[in-house]
C-alpha positions as CSV (number, residue, x, y, z in Angstrom):
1,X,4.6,-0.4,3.5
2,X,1.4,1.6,4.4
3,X,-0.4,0.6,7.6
4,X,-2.8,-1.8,5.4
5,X,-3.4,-5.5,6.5
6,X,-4.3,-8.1,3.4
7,X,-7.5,-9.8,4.2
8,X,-8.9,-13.4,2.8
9,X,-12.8,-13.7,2.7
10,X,-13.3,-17.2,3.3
11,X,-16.5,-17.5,5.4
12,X,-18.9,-18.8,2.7
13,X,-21.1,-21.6,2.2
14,X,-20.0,-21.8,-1.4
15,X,-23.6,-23.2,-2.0
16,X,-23.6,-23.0,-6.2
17,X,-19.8,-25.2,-5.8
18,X,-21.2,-27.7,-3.7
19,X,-18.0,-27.8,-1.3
20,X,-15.7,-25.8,0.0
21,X,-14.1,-23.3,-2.3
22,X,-11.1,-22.4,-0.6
23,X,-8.6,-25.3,-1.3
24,X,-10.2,-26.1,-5.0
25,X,-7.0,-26.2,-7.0
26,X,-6.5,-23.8,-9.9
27,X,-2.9,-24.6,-11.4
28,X,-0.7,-26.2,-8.7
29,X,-2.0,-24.1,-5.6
30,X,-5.5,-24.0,-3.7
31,X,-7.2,-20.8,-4.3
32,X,-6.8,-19.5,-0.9
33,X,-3.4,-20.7,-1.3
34,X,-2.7,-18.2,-4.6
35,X,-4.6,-15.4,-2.6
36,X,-2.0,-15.9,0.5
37,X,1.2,-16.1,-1.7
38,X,0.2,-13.1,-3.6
39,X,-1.1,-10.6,-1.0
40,X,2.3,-12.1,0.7
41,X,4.2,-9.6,-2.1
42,X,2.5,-6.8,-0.6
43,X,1.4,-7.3,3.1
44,X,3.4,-8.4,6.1
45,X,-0.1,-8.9,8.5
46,X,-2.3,-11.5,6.3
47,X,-5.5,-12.6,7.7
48,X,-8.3,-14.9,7.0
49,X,-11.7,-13.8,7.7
50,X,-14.1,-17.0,8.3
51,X,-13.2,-20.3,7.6
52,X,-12.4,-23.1,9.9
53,X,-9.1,-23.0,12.2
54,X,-7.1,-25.8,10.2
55,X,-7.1,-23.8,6.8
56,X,-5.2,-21.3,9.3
57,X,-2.9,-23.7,11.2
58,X,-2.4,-25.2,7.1
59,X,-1.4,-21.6,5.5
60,X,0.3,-20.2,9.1
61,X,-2.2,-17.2,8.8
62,X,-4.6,-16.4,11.9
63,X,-8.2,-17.4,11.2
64,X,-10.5,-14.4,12.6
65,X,-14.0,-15.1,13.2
66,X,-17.1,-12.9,12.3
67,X,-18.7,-11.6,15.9
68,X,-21.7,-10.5,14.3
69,X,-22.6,-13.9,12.5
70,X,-24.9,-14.3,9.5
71,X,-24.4,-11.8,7.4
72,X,-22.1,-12.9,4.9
73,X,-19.1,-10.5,3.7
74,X,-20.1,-7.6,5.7
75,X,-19.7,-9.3,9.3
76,X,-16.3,-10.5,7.9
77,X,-14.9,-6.8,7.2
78,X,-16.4,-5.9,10.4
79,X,-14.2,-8.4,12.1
80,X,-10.9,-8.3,10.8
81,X,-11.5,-4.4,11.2
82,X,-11.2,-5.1,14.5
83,X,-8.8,-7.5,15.0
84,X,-6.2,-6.0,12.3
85,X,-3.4,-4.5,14.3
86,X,-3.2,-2.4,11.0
87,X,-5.4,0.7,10.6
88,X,-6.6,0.0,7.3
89,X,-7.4,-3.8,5.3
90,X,-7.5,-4.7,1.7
91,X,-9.8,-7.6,1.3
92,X,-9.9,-10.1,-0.9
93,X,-12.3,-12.9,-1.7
94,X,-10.8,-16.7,-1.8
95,X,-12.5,-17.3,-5.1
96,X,-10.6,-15.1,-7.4
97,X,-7.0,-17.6,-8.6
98,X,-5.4,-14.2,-10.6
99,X,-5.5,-11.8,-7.9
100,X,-2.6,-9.1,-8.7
101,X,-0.1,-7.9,-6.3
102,X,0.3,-5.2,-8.5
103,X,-3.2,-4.0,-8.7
104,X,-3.1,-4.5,-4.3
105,X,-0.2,-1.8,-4.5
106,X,-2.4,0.6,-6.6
107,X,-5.5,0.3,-4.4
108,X,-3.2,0.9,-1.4
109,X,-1.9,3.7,-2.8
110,X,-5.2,5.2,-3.3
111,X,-6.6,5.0,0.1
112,X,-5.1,7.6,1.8
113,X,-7.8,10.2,3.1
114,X,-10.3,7.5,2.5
115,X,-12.3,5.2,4.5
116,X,-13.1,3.2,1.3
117,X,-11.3,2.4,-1.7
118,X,-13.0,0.5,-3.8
119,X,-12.6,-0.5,-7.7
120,X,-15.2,0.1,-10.6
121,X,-15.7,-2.5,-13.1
122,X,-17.8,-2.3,-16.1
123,X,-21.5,-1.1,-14.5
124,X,-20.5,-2.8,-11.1
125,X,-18.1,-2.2,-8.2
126,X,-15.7,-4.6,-6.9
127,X,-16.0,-4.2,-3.1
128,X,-15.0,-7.3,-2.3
129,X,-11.7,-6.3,-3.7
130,X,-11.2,-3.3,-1.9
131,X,-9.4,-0.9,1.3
132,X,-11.2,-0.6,4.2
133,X,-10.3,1.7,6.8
134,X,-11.1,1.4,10.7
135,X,-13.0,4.7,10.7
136,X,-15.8,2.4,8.8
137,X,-16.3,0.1,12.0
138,X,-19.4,2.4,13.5
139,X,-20.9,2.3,10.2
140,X,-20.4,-1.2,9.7
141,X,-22.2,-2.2,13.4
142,X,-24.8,0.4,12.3
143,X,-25.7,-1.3,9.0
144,X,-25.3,-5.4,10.3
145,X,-27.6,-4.1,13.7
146,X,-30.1,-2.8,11.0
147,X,-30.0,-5.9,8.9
148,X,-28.8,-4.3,5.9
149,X,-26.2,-6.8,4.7
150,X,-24.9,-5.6,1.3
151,X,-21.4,-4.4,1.7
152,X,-22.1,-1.3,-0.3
153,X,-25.2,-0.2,2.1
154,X,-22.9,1.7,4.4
155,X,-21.0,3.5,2.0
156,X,-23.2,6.6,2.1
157,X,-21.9,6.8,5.8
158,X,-18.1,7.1,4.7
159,X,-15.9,9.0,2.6
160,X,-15.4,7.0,-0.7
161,X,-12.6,6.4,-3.4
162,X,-14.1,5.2,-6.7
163,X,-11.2,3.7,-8.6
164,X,-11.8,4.1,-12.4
165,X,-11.6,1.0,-14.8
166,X,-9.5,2.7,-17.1
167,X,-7.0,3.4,-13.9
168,X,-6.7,-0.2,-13.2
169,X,-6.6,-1.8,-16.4
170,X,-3.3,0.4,-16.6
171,X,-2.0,-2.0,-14.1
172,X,-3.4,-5.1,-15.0
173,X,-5.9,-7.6,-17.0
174,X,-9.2,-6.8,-14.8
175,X,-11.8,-9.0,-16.3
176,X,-8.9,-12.0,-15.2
177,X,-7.9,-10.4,-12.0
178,X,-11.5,-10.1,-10.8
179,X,-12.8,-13.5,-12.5
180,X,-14.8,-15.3,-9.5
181,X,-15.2,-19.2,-9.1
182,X,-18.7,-19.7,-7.4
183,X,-19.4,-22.9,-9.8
184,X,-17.7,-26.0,-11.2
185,X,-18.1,-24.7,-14.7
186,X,-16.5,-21.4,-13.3
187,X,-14.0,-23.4,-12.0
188,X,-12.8,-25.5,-15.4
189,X,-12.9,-21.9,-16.6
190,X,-10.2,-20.8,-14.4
191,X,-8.1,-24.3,-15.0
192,X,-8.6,-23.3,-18.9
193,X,-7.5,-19.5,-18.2
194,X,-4.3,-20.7,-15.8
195,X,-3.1,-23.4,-18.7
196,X,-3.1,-20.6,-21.3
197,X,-1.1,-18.4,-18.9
198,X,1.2,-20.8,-18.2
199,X,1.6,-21.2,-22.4
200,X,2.1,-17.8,-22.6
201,X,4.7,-17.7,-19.6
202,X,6.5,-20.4,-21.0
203,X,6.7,-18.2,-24.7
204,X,8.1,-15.3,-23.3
205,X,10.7,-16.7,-21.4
């Protein structure tokens, strides 16, 4: 396996949910539950980024906190850039239930020679599902000292991997894999999606 850590976001407020995200339950499993079991296919160091300690201690996974606090996603990649004993890390929001191990593999694949690997999606990028390499830590500090909080704003600073749509969608169902739970009607969403997988599981076996 590359040198590639998988990475959980879980350091929001989830303020459109209403409470925390993390252990909503989308089929039998907690979100951040699905996230750990699949990037546990690919990864052998797992990490959470954010969170509180006992959703670590719960899942076995270290729990890293953000040293530059406040700004969202970014000061989570900054962190777990650090603290990954790997050189590079995919991460991965706790919001998404149909993450793909598969699509991980492809992304990791992609990164060498890159301090970014990041997915295209329609008009949009996906850099919350994406490789980050250590050499974007100077970068990173520059952009979070500066205030510019977007992930994306320090891209122009590193060398970048834009992953075509029609790559990935060789490899898996995109609009699922990258369907985000930030609302309770989102979430009934993903309960509806998972039941119709589970029909379709149950067909083809």
């Amino acid at each position: 396996m590359a040198d590639v850590a998988g990475v959980i976001l879980a350091g929001g407020k989830s303020r459109r949910m209403g409470r925390d995200k993390a252990f909503l339950t989308v089929g039998r499993e907690a979100m951040i539950e699905r996230a750990a079991a699949e990037l546990g296919k690919v990864f052998t160091e797992i990490l959470i980024s954010g969170g509180e300690e006992e959703t670590g201690a719960r899942l076995g996974i270290k729990v890293v906190p953000d040293l530059i606090k406040g700004w969202g996603p970014l000061s989570g990649i900054h962190a777990t850039l650090l603290a990954a004993r790997s050189r590079k890390c995919l991460v991965v929001p706790c919001d998404m239930p149909f993450l793909s191990a598969d699509l991980a593999n492809i992304m990791v694949g992609l990164s060498d020679g890159y301090d970014v690997t990041v997915p295209q999606h329609g008009d949009y990028l996906q850099p919350l599902f994406a490789v980050y390499d250590k050499n974007c830590i100077p970068a990173v500090e520059e952009a979070l000292r500066n205030g510019r909080h977007k992930v994306v704003d320090f891209y122009p600073r590193v060398r970048v991997k834009y992953v075509s749509e029609a790559l990935l969608r060789e490899a898996a169902d995109i609009d699922t894999v990258f369907f985000n739970v930030n609302t309770p009607l989102d979430l009934e969403k993903a309960r509806i999606m998972e039941k119709k997988r589970g029909k379709v599981r149950r067909t083809n076996c």
